[in-house]
C-alpha positions, 0 to 999 in steps of 0.5 A: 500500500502507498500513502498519499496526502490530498489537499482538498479545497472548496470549488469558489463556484461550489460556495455559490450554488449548493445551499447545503455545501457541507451535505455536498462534501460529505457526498464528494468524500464518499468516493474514498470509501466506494474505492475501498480506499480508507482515509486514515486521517482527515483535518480542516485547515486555516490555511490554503486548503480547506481539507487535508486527507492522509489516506492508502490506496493500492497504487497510483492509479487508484489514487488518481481514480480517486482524486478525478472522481472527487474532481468530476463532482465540482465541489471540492478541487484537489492536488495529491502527493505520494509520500513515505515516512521520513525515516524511509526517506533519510534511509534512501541516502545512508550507505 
């Protein structure tokens, strides 16, 4: 399994349209769960995106299924990164 982190940020267009926006994005969640895809962690952010999803999948395609799926909707817009663990990582370069 490889684990992504998917920035998630409300659509400015979404905020206009849906009167029940929170109702829209529980909705738009949902597709991780019909990929049996479970999300390991999710967190509301003050920053430039409003969601930050930490979840695994297979491999990359599903994720990408994810991520165009969730996109398709129009509600929230994303950007996924793969990521490994930092000790992984400092292991890359030890010899």
């Amino acid at each position: 399994m490889a684990t992504f982190i998917m920035a998630l940020q409300i659509n400015a267009g979404a905020k206009k349209v849906h009167d029940d926006l929170s109702a829209q994005i529980n909705d738009s969640l949902e597709i991780f769960s019909k990929n049996n895809v479970k999300i390991s962690n999710l967190f509301a952010t003050l920053g430039r995106y409003d969601y930050l999803a930490i979840f695994e999948a297979a491999d990359q395609t599903l994720a990408f299924r994810v991520a165009s799926e969730i996109n398709n909707k129009g509600i929230l817009e994303t950007e996924t990164w793969p990521v490994i663990p930092y000790d992984e990582f400092t292991q890359l370069f030890s010899r």
